[in-house]
N, C-alpha and C positions, 0 to 999 in steps of 0.2 A: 248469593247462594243459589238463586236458581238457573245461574249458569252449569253450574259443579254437573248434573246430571248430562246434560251437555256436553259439555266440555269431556268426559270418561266415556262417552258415546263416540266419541269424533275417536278418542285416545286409542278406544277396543279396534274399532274400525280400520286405524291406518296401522295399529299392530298386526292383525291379519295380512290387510293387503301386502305389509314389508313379509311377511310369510310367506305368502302365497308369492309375492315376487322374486323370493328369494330359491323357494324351489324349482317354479319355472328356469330360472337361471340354471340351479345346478342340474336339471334335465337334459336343459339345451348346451349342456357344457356335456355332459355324457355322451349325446350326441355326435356334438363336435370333434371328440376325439376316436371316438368309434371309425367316423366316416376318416376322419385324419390319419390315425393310428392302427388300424387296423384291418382285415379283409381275410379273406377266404385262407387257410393254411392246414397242413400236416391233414387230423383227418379229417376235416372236412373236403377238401380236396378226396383222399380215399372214397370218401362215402359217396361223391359226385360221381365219383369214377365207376363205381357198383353201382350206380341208379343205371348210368347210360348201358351196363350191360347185361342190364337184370329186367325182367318185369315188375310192371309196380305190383302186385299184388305178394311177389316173392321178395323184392326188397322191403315194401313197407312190414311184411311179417317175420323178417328177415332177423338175428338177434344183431346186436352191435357190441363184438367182445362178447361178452357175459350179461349185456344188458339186454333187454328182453322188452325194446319200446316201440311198437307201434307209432304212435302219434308223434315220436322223434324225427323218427324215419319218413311220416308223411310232410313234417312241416320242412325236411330238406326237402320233399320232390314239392311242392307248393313253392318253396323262394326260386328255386329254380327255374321253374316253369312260368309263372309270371311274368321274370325277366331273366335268361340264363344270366349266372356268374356277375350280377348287379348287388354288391351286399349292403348298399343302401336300402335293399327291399328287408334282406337279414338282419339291418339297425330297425328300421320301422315296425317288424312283428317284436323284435326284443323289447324297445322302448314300449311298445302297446301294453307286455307283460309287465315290463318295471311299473312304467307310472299306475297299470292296476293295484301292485301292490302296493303302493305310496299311497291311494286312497283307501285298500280297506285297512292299511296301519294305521294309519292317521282316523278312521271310523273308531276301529278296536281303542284307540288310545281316549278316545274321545268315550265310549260306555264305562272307559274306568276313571272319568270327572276328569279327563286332563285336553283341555282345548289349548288355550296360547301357548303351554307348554310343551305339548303334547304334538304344537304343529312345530316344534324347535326339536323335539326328538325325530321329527319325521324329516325334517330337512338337515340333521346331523348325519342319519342314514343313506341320504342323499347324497352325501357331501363324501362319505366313505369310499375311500380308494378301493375297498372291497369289491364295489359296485360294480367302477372298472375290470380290476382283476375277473372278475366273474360274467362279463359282458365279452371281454376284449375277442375272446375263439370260442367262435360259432358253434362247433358241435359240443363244447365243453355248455355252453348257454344255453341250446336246445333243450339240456336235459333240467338243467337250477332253473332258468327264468321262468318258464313253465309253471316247474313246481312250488319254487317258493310262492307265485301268485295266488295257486290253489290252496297252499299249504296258511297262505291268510285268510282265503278266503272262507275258509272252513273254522278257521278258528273267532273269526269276527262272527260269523252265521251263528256259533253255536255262544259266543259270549251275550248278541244280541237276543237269543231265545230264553238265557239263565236269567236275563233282567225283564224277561216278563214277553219277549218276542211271539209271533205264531209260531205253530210248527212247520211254516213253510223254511223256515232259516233252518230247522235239520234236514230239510229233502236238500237244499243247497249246499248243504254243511256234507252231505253222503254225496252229492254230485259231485262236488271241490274233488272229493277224497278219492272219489273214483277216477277221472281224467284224468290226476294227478299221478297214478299208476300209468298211463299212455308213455308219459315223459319221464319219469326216474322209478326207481324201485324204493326209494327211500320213503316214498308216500305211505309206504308200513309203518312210519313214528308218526302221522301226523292225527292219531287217534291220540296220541299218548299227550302231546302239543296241547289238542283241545281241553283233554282234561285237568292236565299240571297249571294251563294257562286259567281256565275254570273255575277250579279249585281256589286258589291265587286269587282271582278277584275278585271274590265274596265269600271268604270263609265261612261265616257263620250261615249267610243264607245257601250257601251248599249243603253244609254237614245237617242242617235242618230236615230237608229232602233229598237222602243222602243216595240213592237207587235211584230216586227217580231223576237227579238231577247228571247222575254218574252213567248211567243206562247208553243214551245214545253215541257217547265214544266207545263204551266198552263192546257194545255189538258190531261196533268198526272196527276193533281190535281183532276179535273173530275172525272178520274180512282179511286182516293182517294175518293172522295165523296161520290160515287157508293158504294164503299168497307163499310165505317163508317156507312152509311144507314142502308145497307144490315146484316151487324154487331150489332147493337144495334136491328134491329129485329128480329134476331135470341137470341142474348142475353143481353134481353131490363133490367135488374138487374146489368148488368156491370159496369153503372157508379151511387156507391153510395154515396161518397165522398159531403160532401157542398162545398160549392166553399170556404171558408175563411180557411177552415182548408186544402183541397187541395191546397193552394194559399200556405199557409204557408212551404206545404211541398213539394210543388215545389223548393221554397227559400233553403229548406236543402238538396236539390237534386245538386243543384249547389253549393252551398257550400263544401258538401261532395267529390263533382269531384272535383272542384280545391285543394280539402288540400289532395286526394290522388295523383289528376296527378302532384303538387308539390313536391311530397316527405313528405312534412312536416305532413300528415296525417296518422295513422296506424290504420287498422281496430281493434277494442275490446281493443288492448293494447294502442296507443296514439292517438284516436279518438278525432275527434274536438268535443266539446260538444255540444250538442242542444240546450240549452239555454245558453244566457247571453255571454257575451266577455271571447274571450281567446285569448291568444298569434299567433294559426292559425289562427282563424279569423281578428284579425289586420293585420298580413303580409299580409295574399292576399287581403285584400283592398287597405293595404299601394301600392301593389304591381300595382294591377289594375290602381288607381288613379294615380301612377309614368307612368304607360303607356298611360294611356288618355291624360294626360297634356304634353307628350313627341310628342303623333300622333298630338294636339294640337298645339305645337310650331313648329313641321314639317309643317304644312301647306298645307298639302297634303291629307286632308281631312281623312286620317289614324284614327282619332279619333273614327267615326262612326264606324270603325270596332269591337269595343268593346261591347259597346250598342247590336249589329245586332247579337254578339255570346250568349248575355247574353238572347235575346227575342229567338233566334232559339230553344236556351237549355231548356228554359221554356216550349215553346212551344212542343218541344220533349215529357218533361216528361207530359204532361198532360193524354193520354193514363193511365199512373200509375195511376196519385194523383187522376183523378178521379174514380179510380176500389174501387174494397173491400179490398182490398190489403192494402192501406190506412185508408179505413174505419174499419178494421180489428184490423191494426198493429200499425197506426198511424204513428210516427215519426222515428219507428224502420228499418223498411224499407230502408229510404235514407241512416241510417247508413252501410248496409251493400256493401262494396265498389265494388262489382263485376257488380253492376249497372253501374259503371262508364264509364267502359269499353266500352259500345255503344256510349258512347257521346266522347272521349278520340278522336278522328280521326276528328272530328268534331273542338273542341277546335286547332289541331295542326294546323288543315289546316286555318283556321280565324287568329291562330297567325302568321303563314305565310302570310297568307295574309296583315294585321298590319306589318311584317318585309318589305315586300315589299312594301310599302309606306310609310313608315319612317325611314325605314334605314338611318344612314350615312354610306356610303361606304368611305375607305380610298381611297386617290388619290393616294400615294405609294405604289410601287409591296410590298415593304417592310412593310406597315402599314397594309394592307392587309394579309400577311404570320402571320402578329402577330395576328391578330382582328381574322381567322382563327382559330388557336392554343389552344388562349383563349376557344374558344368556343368550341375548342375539346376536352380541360381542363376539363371545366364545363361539356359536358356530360360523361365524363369519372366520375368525381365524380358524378353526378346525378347517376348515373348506380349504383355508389356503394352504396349511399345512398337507393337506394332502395332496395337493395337485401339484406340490412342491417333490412329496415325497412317488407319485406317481411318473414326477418327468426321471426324476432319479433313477426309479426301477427300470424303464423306459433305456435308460443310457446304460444299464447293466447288460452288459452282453451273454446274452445265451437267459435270459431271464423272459420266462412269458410273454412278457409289453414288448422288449426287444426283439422275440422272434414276430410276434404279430406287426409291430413296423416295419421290419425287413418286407416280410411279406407282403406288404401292404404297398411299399415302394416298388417291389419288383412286379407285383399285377397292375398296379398305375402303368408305369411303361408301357407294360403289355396292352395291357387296353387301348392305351393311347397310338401305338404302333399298328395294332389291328383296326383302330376304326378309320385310320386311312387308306389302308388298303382296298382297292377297289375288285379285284379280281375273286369271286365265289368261289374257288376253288383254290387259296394261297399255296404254292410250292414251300416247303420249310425242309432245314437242313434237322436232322436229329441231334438233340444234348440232353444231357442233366442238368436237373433243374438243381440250382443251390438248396443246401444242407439244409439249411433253415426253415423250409418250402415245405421239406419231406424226410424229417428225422431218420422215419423208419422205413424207408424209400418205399410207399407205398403208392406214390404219382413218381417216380424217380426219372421220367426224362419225359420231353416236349412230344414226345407220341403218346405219352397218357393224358399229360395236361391240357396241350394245345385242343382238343376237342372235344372239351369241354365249351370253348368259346367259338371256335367253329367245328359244326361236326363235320363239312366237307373237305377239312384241312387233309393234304398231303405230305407226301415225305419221300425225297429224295436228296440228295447230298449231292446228285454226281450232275445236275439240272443244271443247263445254262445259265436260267436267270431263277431266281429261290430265294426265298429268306432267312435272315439269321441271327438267335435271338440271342443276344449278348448278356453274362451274366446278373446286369441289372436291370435286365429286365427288356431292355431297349430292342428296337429289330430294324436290324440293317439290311439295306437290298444289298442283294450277292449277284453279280454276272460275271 
């Protein structure tokens, strides 16, 4: 008997550490494929290109499209300058943001009583093809990795101050909220976050001290208000969208994030379809309605939690569906899944939230070690599944992952052909740079690109001796 205490000490301990090793792992696999799979393209390339011909004071304040982000624009001239055109520097600030928000998830999940579990939700998250999708292009990631960080880290601050915290977790919880404006616009819902997620995980000791518990997001709301105003009359064209076809493509905005953070979705190659019933779209209703009528027969009011992720995600995407973005692309948009990626942190922590009020926990140390296992089972295959269904998208041509491996192949060469060359001043012959590079030909040939990597590069075609860079990227001496 008086091993038993022991012995569930050792058990807790090496569940952890298979946690904690398990996420490591899937970081250093995001990683891996980052630096493998992917590298500078489309506009990030553009946005280089307007660094080198702009001052920084007017690029950093510079707008991008319709976005209006300072601290975007400053952390391209920061990866740059560092070490030009090295996106190994561009995975290292990214991972910095991901793995912060892997820690305050796993915090936040952890104030609402879910630790072993709680580190299996947080490494399910990890394990999310999403992740990728939403990492893979750089200026697409400047704007999400950023904020989703802040966008946790405001709502851990302010769950940590509802369970009895100082009021230094609301100055941190208005810092989050503010920086997170630097990097997207979206950080206008992240008032609404703090409180639905708030609300949610103490009902009763919310509605208690109902004002004064509701108070500090809704004076961030304000903040939001200010901002939306101020926004639309600066760029009163922004929201073109009708409301019935925004409405519509709201619905495939949520749709699209559960059949990718499922697994069961693959961008371009096993995409859920837009119209009409598929076999994705039954499961995750089957899936939904098995959880509603389970929070239901728990009794513990867990049900709601469903509903309140479904109106938050709506709610989120409205900024899109009502742009031109929509009005432009239409339904295409929702299909591409690197969208999801901002809402993916959102979803885990609502399903934590649903686990913590519906659970059944085993009574047995023994029921317990197995109910565990299980679940470390399931994300271990989740994991695989996804990196199954990530090499897939990967091989879909003209799909996301596809264009960022081209591009990634064709600046290896380049790199690689340029850092032998020995002469500071290369002769190079002028071309177009492939499709794939530069969609909307905004670096559209080797006189925009090429100096970026050298700025004393030249150009001539007609040079005795000069170089010439072959559509893969390669560069051959020309005499």
């Amino acid at each position: 008997m008086p091993d038993r205490p022991r012995d569930g000490f050792a058990w807790e301990r090496a569940a952890r550490a298979a946690t904690l090793g398990l996420l490591v792992l899937l970081v250093v696999y995001t990683a891996w494929y980052l630096l493998r799979y992917s590298d500078f393209s489309n506009d990030d390339l553009d946005n280089l290109v307007l660094m080198q011909h702009t001052g920084f004071w007017q690029f950093v304040l510079m707008p991008t499209d319709v976005h209006y982000v300072p601290l975007h624009r400053l952390l391209s001239w920061l990866v740059y300058h560092v070490d030009p055109m090295a996106f190994g520097v561009a995975v290292a600030v990214m991972l910095a943001f991901h793995v912060g928000t892997l820690v305050y998830l796993a915090a936040s999940l952890r104030l609402l009583g879910l630790d072993k579990s709680g580190g299996l939700l947080v490494c399910g998250y990890a394990a999310s093809g999403l992740v990728i999708y939403g990492l893979a292009w750089w200026a697409h990631a400047e704007h999400r990795v950023p904020y989703v960080f802040f966008d946790m880290c405001a709502i851990y601050h302010y769950l940590a101050w509802l369970k009895g915290g100082r009021s230094r977790h609301l100055w941190m919880a208005a810092l989050a909220f503010v920086l997170a404006f630097g990097f997207y616009e979206k950080a206008v819902m992240i008032p609404l976050h703090m409180l639905v997620a708030g609300y949610l995980a103490g009902e009763q000791r919310f509605r208690e001290r109902l004002l004064h518990h509701a108070r500090p997001p809704l004076l961030l709301v304000v903040g939001s208000g200010i901002y939306v105003l101020v926004y639309l009359l600066l760029h009163p064209g922004s929201a073109q969208a009708s409301l019935m076809p925004a409405l519509r493509a709201d619905l495939e905005f949520v749709k699209v994030l559960f059949a990718g953070a499922s697994g069961i979705g693959v961008e371009t190659a096993r995409d859920v379809p837009a119209h009409g019933w598929s076999w994705q779209l039954a499961t995750m209703l089957a899936a939904g309605l098995a959880m509603l009528l389970w929070g239901v027969g728990r009794r513990r009011g867990g049900w709601k939690v469903l509903p309140a992720l479904l109106l938050v995600l709506m709610l989120d995407n409205l900024p899109i569906v009502m742009s031109n973005r929509i009005a432009l692309f239409g339904l295409m948009s929702p299909h591409q899944y690197r969208f999801g990626y901002e809402e993916l942190h959102l979803a885990v922590l609502f399903i934590g939230i649903w686990w913590a009020r519906t659970a059944f926990v085993p009574t047995s140390a023994t029921g317990r070690k197995v109910a565990w296992s299980a679940g470390f089972l399931a994300v271990l295959a989740f994991a695989g599944l996804n990196a199954s269904d990530i090499r897939t998208s990967r091989h879909a041509t003209w799909s996301n992952l596809w264009l960022m491996a081209e591009s990634h192949a064709y600046l290896a060469h380049l790199r690689q052909g340029l850092a032998v060359i020995r002469n500071p001043r290369p002769v190079f012959e002028n071309a177009a740079v492939p499709g794939y590079l530069s969609i909307f030909r905004g670096t559209p040939d080797l006189r925009t690109l090429l100096p970026l990597f050298v700025p004393s590069v030249r150009f001539d075609s007609a040079a005795q001796a000069r170089y010439r860079v072959l559509q893969n990227g390669q560069i051959v001496h020309v005499q």
